[in-house]
Backbone bond lengths (Angstrom), bond angles and torsions (degrees), N, CA, C in turn:
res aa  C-N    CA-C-N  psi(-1)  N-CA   C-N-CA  omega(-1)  CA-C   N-CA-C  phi
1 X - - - 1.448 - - 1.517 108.84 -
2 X 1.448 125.21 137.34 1.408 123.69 -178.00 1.555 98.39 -65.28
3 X 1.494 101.34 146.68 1.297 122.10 173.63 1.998 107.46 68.98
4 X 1.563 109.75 25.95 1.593 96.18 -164.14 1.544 90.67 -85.07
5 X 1.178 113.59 164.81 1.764 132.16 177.54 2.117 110.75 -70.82
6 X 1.748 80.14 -26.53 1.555 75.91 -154.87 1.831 93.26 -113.27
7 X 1.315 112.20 -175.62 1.457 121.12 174.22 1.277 110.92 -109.26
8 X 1.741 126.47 150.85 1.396 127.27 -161.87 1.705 114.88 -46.43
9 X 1.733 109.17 -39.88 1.136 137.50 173.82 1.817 97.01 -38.26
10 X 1.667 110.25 -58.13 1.394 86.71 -148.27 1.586 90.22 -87.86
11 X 1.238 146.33 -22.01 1.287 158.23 -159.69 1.960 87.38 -71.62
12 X 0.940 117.34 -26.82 1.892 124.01 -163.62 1.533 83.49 -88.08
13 X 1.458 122.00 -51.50 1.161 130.63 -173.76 2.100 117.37 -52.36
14 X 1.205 93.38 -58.93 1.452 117.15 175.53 1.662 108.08 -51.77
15 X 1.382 100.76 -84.36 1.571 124.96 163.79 2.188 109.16 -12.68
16 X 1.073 96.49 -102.33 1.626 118.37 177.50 1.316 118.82 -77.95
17 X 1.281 117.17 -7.87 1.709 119.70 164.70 1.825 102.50 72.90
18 X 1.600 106.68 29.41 1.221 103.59 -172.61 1.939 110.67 -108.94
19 X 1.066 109.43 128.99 1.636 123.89 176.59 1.353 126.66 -65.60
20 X 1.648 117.31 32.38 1.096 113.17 -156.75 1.760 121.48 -43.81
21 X 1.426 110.32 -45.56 1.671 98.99 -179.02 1.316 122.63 -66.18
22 X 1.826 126.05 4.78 0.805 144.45 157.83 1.704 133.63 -93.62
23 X 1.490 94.72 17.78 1.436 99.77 165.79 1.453 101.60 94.18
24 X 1.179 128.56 28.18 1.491 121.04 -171.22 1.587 141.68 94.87
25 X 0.977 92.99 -47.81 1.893 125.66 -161.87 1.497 101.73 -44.27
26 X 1.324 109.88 162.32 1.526 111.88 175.12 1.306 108.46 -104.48
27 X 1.575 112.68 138.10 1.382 110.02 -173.25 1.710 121.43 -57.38
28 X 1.613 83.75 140.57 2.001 87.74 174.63 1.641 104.66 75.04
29 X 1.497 112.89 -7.57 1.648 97.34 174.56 1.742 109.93 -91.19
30 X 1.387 114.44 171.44 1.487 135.94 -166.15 1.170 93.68 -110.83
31 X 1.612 98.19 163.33 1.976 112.49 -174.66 1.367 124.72 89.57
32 X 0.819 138.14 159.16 1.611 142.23 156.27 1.719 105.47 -95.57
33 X 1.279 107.93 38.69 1.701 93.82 160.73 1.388 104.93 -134.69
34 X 1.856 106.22 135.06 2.012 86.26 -170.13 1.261 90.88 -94.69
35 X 1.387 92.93 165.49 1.683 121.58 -178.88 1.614 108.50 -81.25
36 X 1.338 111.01 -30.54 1.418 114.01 -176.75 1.465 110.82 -120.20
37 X 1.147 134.84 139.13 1.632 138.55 175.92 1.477 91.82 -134.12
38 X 1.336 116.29 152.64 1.368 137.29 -169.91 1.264 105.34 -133.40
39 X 1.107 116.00 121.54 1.708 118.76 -165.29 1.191 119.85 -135.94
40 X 1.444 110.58 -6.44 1.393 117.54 153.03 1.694 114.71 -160.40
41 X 1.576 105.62 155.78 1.289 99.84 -156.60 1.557 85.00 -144.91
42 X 1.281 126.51 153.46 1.652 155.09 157.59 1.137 109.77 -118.69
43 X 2.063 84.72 116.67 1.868 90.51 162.19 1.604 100.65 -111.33
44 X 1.168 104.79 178.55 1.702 118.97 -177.42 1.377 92.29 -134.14
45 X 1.312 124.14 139.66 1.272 136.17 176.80 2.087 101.23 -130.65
46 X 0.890 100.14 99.14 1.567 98.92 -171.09 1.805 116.75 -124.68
47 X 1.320 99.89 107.00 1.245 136.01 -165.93 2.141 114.03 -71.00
48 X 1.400 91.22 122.15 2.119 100.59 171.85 1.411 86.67 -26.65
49 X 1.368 100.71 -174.25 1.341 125.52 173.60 1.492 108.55 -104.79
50 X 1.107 126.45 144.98 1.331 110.98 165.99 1.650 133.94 -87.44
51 X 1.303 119.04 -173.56 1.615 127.01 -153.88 1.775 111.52 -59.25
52 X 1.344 88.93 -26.44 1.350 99.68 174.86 1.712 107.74 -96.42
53 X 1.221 119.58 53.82 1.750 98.87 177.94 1.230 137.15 51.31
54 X 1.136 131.14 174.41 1.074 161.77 120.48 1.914 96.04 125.80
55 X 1.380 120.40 -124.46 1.929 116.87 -159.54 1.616 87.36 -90.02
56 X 1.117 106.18 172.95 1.962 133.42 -178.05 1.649 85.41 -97.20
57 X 1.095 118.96 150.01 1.989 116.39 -179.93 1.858 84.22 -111.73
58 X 1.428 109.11 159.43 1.136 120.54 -176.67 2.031 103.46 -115.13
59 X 1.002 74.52 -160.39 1.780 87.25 -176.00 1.610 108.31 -171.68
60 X 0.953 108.84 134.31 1.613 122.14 165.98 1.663 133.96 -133.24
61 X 0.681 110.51 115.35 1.545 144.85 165.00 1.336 118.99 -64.64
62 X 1.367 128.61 120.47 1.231 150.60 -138.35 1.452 94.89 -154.75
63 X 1.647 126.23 110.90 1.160 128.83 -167.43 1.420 103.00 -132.40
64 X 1.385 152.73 75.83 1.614 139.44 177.32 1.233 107.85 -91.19
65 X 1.710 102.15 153.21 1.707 100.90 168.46 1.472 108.83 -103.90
66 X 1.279 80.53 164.71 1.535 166.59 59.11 1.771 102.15 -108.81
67 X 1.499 94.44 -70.65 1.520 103.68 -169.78 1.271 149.76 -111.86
68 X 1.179 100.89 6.02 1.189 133.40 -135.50 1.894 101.59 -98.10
69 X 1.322 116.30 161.25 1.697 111.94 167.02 1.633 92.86 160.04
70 X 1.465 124.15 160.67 1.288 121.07 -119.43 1.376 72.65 -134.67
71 X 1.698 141.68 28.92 1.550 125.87 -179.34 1.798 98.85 -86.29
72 X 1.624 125.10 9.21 1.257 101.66 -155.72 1.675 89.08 -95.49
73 X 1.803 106.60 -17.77 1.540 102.18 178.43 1.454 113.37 -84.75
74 X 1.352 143.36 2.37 1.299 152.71 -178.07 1.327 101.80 -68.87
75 X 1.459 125.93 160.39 1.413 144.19 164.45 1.546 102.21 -67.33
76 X 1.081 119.67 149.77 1.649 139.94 171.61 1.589 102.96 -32.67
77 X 1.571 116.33 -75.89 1.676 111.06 146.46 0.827 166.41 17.63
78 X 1.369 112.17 -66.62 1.316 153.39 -171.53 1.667 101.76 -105.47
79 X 1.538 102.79 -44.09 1.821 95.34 -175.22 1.143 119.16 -64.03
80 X 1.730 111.95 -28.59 0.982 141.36 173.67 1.759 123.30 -55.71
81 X 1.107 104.83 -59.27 1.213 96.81 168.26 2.068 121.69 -90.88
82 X 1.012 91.89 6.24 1.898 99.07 172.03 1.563 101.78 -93.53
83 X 1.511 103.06 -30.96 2.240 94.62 166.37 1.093 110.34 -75.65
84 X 1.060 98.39 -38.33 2.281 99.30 -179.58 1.428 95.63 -37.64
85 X 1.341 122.80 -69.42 1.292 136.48 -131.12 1.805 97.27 -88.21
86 X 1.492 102.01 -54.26 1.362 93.91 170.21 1.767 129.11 -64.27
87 X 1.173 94.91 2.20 1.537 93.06 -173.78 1.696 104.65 -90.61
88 X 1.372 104.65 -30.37 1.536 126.63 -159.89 1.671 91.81 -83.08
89 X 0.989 138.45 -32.51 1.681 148.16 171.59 1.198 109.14 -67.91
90 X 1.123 122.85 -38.72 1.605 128.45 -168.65 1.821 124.43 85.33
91 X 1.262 85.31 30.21 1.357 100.55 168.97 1.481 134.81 -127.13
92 X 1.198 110.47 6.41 1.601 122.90 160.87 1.358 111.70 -89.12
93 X 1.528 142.54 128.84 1.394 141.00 -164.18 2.027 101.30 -69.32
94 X 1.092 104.78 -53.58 1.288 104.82 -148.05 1.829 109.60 -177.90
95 X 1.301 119.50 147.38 1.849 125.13 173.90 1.693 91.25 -51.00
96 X 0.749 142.92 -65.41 1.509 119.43 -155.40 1.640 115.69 -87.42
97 X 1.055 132.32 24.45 1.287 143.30 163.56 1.656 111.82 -111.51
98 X 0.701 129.06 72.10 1.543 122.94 -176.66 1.580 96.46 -78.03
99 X 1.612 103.38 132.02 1.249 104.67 174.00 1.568 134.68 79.05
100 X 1.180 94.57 -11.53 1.435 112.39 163.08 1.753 116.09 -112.46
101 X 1.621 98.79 145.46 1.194 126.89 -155.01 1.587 124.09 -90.66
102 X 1.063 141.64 172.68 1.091 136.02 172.31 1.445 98.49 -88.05
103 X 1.560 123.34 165.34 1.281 121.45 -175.98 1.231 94.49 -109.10
């Protein structure tokens, strides 16, 4: 969220009580099996308006696992700025994987 305090990580954390840099798990639970897996996720990336007026255009991001995420149907543009963004999160692998995910 613009202007949020926290990072998506800890908001996932807060939200669903889930540990993601810890492998998933739900907080304070026992075992090596998580209770919660997340298998698909939507971001919104939603943009000022520009010089000429009128709405800010948004963008969304569609990420499932294993590998999966929806930048391969986007405009040149658009892919472009959904790798920016996924790369900067830590969830885009790398330049020669387009569209594929971190596991």
């Amino acid at each position: 969220m613009s202007g949020a305090d926290r990072t998506i990580w800890q908001m996932a954390e807060h939200r669903i009580g889930l540990d993601i840099g810890g492998g998933a798990r739900v907080l304070g639970g026992t075992g090596d099996v998580a209770e919660w897996v997340v298998t698909r996720a939507r971001f919104t990336i939603k943009f000022h308006p520009g010089p000429d007026g009128g709405r800010g255009k948004s963008l969304s991001l569609t990420v499932t696992m294993p590998h999966g995420c929806n930048l391969k149907d986007m405009t040149p543009q658009e892919r472009l700025i959904g790798e920016k963004y996924l790369r900067l999160w830590g969830i885009l692998k790398d330049d020669n994987d387009e569209g594929d995910v971190l596991e």
